[in-house]
C-alpha positions in Angstrom: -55.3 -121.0 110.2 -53.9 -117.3 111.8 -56.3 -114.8 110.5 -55.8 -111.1 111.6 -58.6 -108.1 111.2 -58.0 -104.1 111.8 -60.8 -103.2 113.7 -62.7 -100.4 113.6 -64.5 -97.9 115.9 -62.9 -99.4 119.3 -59.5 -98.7 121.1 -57.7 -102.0 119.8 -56.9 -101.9 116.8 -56.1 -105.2 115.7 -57.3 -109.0 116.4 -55.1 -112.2 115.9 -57.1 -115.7 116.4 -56.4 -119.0 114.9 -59.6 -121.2 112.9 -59.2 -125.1 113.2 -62.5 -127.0 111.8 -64.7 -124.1 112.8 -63.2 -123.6 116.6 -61.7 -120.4 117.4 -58.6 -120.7 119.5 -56.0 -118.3 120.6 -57.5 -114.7 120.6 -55.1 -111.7 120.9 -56.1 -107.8 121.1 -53.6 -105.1 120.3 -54.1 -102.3 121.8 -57.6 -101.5 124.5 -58.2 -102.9 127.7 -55.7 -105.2 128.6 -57.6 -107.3 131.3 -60.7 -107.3 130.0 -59.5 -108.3 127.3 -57.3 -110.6 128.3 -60.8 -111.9 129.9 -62.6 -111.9 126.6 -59.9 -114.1 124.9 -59.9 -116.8 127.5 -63.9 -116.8 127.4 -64.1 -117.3 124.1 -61.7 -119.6 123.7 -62.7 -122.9 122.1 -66.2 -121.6 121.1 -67.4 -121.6 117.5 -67.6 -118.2 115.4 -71.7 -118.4 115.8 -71.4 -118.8 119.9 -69.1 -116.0 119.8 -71.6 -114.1 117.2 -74.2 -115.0 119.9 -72.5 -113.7 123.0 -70.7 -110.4 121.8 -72.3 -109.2 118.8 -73.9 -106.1 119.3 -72.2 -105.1 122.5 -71.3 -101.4 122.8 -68.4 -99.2 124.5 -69.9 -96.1 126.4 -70.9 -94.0 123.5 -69.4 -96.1 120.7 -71.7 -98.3 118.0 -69.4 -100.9 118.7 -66.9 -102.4 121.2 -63.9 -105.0 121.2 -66.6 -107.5 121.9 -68.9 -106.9 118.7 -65.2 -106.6 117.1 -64.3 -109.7 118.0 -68.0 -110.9 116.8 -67.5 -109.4 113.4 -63.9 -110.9 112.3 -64.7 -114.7 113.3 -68.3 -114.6 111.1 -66.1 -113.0 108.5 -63.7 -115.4 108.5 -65.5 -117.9 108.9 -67.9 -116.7 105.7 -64.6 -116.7 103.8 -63.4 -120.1 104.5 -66.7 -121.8 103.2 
């Protein structure tokens, strides 16, 4: 299932990933740091919503409270929460 979540706090502003039987596949960002995040995407790719929690949440930007990381972290637990 495509889920898509505005971020907040961070210079993308938007994450696209598909949710198959608790796998996360096929991460986009808009906007941000194109090769890191392009980096990110391919990392996580495959991994569950918890072993993304695991890695990313938490992870700042500079001066921010958050990052595209954390981002990430937050919309895969909240999906996931709302597929149970």
């Amino acid at each position: 299932m495509k889920h898509i979540y505005r971020t907040q706090g961070t210079c993308a502003t938007q994450i696209s990933f598909d949710m198959e039987d608790g796998v996360v596949r096929n991460v986009a960002f808009t906007g941000g740091c194109n090769g890191n995040l392009k980096a990110v995407s391919t990392l996580v790719d495959g991994m569950t919503p918890k072993q993304i929690a695991e890695k990313c949440k938490g992870i700042k930007c500079g001066f921010k409270q958050t990052s595209c990381a954390d981002q990430l972290a937050n919309a895969v637990l909240k999906a996931y929460n709302e597929g149970k």
